[in-house]
LUMRO-546846 format. One record per residue: residue in three letters; z, y, x of N, C-alpha, C in turn; residue number from 1. Coordinates in Angstrom, 2 decimals, decimal comma. Each point is the difference from the previous one (the first is absolute). Example, Ala and Ser with C-alpha at 12.3 -4.5 7.8 and 13.67 -1.06 7.14 Angstrom:
REM LUMRO-546846
tortor / n_up / n_north / n_east / ca_up / ca_north / ca_east / c_up / c_north / c_east / bafi
ALA / 7,80 / -5,69 / 13,19 / 0,00 / 1,19 / -0,89 / 0,00 / 1,20 / 0,90 / 1 $
SER / -0,72 / 1,05 / -0,35 / 0,06 / 1,19 / 0,82 / 0,73 / 1,09 / -0,77 / 2 $
//
This chain:
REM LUMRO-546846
tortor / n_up / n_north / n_east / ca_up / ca_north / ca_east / c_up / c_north / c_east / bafi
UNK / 132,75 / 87,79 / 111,38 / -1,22 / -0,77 / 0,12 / -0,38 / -0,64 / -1,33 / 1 $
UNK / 0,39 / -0,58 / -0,47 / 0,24 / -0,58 / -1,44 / -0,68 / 1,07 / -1,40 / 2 $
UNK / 0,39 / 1,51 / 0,48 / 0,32 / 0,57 / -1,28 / -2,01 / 0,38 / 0,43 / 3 $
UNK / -0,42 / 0,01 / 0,97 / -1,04 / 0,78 / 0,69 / -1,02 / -1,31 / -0,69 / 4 $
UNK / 0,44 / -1,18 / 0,31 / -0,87 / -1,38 / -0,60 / -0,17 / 0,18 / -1,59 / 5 $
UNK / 1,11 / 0,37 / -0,76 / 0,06 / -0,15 / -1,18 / -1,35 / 1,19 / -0,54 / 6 $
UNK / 0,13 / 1,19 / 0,84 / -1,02 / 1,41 / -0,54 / -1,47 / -0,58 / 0,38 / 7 $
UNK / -0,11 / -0,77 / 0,73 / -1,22 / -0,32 / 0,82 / -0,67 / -0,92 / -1,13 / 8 $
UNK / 0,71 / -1,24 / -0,66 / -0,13 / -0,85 / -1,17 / -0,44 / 1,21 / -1,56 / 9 $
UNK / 0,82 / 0,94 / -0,41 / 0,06 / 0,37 / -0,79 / -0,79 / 0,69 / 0,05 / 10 $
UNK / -0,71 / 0,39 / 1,21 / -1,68 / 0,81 / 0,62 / -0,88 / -1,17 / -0,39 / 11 $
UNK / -0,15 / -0,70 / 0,73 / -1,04 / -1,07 / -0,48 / 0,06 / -0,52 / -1,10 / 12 $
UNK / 0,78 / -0,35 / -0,47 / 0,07 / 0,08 / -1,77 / -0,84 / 0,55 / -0,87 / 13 $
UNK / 0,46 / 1,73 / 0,04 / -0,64 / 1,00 / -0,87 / -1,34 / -0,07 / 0,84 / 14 $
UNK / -0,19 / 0,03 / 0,89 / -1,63 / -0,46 / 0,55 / -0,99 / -1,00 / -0,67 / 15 $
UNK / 0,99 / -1,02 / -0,27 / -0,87 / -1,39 / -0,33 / -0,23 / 0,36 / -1,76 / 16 $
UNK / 0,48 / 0,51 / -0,78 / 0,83 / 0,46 / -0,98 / -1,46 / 1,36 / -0,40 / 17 $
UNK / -0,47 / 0,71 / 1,03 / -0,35 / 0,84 / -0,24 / -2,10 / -0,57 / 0,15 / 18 $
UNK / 0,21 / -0,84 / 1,24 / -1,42 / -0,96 / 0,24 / -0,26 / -0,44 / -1,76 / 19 $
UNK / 0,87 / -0,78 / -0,47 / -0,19 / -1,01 / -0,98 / -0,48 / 0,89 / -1,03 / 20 $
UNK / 0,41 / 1,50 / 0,08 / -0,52 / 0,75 / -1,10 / -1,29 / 0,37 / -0,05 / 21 $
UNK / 0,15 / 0,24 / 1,16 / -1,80 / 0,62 / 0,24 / -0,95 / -0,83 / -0,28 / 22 $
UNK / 0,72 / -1,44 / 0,33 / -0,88 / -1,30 / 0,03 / -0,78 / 0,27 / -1,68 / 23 $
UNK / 1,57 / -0,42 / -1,14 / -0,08 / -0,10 / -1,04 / -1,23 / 1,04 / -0,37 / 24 $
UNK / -0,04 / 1,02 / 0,00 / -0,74 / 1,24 / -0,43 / -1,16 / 0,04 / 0,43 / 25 $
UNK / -0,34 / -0,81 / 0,59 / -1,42 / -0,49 / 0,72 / -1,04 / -0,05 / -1,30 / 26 $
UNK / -0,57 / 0,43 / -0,47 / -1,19 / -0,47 / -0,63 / -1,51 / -0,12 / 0,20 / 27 $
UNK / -0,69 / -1,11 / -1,23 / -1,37 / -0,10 / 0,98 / -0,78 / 0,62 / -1,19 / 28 $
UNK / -1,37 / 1,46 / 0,54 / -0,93 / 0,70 / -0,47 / -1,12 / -1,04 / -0,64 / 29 $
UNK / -0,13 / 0,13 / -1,47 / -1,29 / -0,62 / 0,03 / -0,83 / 0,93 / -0,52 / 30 $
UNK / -1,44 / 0,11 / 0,77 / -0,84 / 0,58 / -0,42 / -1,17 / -0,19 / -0,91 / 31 $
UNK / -0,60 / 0,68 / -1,17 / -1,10 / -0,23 / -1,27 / -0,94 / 0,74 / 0,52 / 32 $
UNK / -0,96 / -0,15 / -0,91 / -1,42 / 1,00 / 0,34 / -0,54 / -0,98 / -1,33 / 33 $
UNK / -0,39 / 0,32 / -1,03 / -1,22 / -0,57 / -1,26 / -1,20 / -0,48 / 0,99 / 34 $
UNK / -0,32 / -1,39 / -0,32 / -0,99 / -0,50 / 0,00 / 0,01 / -0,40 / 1,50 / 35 $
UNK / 1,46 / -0,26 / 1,01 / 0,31 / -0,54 / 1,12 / 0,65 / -1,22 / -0,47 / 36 $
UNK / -0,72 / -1,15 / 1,10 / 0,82 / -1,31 / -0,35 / 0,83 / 0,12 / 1,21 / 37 $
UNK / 0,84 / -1,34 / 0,25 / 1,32 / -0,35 / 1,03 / -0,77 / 0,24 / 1,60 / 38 $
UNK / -1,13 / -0,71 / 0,33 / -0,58 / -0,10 / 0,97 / -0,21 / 1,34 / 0,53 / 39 $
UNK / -0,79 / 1,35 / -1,01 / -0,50 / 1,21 / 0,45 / 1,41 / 0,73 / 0,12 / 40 $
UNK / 1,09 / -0,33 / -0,69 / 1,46 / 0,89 / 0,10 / 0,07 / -0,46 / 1,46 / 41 $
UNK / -0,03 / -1,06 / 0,24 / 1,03 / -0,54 / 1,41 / -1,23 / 0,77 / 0,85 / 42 $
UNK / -1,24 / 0,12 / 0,28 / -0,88 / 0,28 / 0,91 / 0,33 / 1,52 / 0,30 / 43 $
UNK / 0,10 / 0,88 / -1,37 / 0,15 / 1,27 / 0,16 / 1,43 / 0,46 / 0,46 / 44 $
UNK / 1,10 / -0,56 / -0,20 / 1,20 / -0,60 / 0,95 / 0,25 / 0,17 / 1,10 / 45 $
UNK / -0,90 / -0,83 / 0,41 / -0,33 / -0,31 / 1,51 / -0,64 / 0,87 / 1,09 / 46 $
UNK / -1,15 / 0,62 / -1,06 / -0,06 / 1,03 / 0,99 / 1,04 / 1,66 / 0,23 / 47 $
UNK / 0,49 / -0,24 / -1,48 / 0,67 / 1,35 / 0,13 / 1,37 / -0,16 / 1,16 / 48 $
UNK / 0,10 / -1,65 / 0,20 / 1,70 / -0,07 / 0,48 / -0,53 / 0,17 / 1,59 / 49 $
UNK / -1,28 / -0,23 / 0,24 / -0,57 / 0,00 / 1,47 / -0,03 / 1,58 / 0,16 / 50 $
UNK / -0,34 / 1,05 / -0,98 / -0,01 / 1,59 / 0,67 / 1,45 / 0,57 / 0,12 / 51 $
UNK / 1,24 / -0,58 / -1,19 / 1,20 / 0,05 / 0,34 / 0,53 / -0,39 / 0,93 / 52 $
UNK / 0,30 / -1,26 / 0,81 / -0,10 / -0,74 / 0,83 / -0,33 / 0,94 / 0,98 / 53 $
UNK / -1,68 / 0,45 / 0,37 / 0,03 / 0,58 / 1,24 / 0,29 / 1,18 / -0,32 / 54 $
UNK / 0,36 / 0,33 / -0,78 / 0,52 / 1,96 / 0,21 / 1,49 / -0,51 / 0,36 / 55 $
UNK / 1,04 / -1,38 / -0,40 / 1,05 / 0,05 / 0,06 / -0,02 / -0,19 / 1,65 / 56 $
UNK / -0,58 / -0,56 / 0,76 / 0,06 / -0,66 / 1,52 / 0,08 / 1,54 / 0,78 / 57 $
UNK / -1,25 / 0,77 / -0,75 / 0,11 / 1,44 / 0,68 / 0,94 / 0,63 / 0,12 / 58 $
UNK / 0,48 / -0,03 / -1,05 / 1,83 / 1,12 / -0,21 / 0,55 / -0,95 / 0,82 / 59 $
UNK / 0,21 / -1,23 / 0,32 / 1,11 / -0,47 / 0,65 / -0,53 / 0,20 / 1,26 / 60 $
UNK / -0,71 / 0,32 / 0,29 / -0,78 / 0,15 / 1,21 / 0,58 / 1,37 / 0,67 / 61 $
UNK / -0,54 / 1,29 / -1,12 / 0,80 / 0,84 / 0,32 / 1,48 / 0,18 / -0,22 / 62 $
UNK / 0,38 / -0,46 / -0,33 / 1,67 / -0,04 / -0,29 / 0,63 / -0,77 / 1,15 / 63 $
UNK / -0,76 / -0,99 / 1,02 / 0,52 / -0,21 / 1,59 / -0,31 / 1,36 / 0,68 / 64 $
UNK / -0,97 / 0,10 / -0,28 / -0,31 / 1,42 / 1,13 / 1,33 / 0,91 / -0,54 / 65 $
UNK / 0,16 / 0,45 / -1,31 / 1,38 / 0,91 / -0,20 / 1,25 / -0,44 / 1,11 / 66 $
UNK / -0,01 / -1,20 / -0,61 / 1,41 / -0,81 / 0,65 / 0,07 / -0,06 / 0,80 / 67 $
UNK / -1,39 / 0,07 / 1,24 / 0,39 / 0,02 / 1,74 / 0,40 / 1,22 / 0,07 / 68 $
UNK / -0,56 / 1,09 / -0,89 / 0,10 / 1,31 / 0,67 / 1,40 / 0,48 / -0,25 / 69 $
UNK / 0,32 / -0,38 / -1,26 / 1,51 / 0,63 / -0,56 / 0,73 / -0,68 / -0,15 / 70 $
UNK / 0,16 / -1,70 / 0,55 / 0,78 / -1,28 / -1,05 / 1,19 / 0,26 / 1,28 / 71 $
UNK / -0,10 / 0,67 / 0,84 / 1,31 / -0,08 / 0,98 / 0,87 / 1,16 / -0,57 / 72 $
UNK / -0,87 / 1,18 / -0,27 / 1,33 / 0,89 / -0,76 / 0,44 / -0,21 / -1,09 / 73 $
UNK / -0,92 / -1,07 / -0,73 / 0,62 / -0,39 / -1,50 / 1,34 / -0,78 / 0,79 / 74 $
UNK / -0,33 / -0,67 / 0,97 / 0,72 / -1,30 / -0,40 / 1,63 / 0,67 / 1,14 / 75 $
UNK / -0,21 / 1,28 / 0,71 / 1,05 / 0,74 / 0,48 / 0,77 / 0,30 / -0,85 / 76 $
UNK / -0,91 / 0,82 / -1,57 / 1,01 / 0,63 / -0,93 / 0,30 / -0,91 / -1,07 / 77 $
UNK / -0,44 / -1,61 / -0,09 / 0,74 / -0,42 / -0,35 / -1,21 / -0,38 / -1,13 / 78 $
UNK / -0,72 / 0,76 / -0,23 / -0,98 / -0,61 / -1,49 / -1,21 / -0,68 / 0,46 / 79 $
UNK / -0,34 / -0,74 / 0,58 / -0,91 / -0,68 / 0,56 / -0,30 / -0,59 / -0,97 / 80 $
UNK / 0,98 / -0,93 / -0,87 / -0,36 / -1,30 / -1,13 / -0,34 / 0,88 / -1,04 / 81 $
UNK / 0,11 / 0,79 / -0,24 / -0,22 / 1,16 / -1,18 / -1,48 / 0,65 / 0,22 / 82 $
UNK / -0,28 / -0,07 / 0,94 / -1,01 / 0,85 / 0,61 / -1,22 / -0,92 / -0,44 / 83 $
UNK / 0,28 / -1,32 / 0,63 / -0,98 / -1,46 / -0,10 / -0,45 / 0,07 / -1,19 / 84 $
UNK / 1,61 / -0,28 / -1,07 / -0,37 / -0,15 / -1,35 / -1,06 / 0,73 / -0,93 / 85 $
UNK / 0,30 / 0,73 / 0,48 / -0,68 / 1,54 / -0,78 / -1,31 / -0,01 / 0,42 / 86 $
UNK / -0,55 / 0,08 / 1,34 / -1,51 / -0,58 / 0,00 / -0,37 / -0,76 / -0,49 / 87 $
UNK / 0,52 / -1,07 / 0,13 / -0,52 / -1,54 / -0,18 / 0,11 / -0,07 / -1,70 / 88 $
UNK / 0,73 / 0,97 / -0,97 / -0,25 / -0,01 / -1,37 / -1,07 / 1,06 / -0,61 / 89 $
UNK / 0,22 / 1,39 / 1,23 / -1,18 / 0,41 / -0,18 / -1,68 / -0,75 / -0,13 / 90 $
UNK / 0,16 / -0,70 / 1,34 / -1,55 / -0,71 / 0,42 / -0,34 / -1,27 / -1,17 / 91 $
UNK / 1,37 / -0,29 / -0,42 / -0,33 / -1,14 / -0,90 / -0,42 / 0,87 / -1,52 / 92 $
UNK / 0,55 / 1,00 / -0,45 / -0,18 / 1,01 / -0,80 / -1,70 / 0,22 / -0,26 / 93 $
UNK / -0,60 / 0,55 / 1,23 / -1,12 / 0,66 / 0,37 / -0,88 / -1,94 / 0,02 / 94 $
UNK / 0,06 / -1,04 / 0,04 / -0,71 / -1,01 / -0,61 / 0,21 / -0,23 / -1,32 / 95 $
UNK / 1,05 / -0,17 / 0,02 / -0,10 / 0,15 / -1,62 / -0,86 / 0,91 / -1,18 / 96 $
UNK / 0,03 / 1,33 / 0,32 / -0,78 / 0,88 / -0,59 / -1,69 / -0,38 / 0,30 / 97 $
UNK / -0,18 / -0,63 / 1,48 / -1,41 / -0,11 / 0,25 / -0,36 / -1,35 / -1,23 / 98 $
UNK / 0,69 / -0,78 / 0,10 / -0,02 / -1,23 / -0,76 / -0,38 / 0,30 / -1,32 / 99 $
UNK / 0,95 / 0,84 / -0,70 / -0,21 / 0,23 / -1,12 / -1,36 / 1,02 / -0,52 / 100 $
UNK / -0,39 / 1,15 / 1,08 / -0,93 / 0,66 / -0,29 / -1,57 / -0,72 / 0,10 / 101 $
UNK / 0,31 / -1,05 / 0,98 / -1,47 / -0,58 / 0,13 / -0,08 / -0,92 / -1,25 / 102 $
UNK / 0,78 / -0,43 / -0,86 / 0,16 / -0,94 / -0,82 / -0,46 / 0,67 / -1,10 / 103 $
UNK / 0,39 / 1,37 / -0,11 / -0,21 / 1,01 / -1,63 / -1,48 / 0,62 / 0,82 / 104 $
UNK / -0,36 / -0,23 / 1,11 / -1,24 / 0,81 / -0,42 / -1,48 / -1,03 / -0,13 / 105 $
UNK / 0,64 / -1,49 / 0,42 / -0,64 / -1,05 / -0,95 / -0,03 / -0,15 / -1,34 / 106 $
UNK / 0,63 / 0,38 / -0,82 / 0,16 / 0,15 / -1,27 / 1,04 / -0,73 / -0,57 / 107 $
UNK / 0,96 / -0,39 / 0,81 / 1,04 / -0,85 / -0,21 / 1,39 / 0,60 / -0,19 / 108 $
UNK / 1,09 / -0,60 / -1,30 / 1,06 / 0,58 / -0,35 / 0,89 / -1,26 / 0,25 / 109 $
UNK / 1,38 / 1,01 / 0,38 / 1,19 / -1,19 / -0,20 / 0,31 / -0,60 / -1,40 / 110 $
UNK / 0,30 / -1,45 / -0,07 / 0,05 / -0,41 / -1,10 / 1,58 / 0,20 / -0,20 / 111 $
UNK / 0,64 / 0,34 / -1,15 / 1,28 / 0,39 / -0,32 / 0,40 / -1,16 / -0,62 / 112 $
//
């Protein structure tokens, strides 16, 4: 019992261990465009994070419908959490790209 507590700790560990990284690596996009002030960046922002946003609600939308249909044989053979992940980085993937394309076809670049 003991040795089963100790693997369970040394799991959540490299878990917490592995959160804190992702955390770290977090960075924040700022976007330019010549002859945009702070106010027109944040407006054009805003709308691009609203078409990301709803394309992201959609994929998760369809990604329940996957999961009723198949989340019992995922979760029979065992990859259910694998299965989740992988949509849910896909769908976050597929906003991201919307984010960024509505942003460059405003005329706007990431600032480096």
């Amino acid at each position: 019992m003991i040795v089963g507590k100790r693997c369970l700790g040394a799991a959540a560990g490299i878990f917490i261990c592995l959160q804190l990284a992702a955390c770290a690596g977090t960075t924040t996009v700022r976007w330019v465009k010549s002859g945009s002030d702070d106010e027109a960046i944040a407006r054009e922002l805003r709308d691009c994070n609203q078409q990301a946003n709803s394309a992201l609600a959609s994929e998760r939308g369809i990604n329940q419908d996957i999961n009723a249909t198949l989340g019992r044989n995922w979760q029979m053979g065992g990859t259910l959490g694998i299965e989740d992940q992988a949509m849910s980085e896909q769908a976050e993937g597929l906003a991201d790209r919307i984010l960024n394309s509505c942003m460059q076809a405003k005329g706007f670049t990431k600032a480096s």
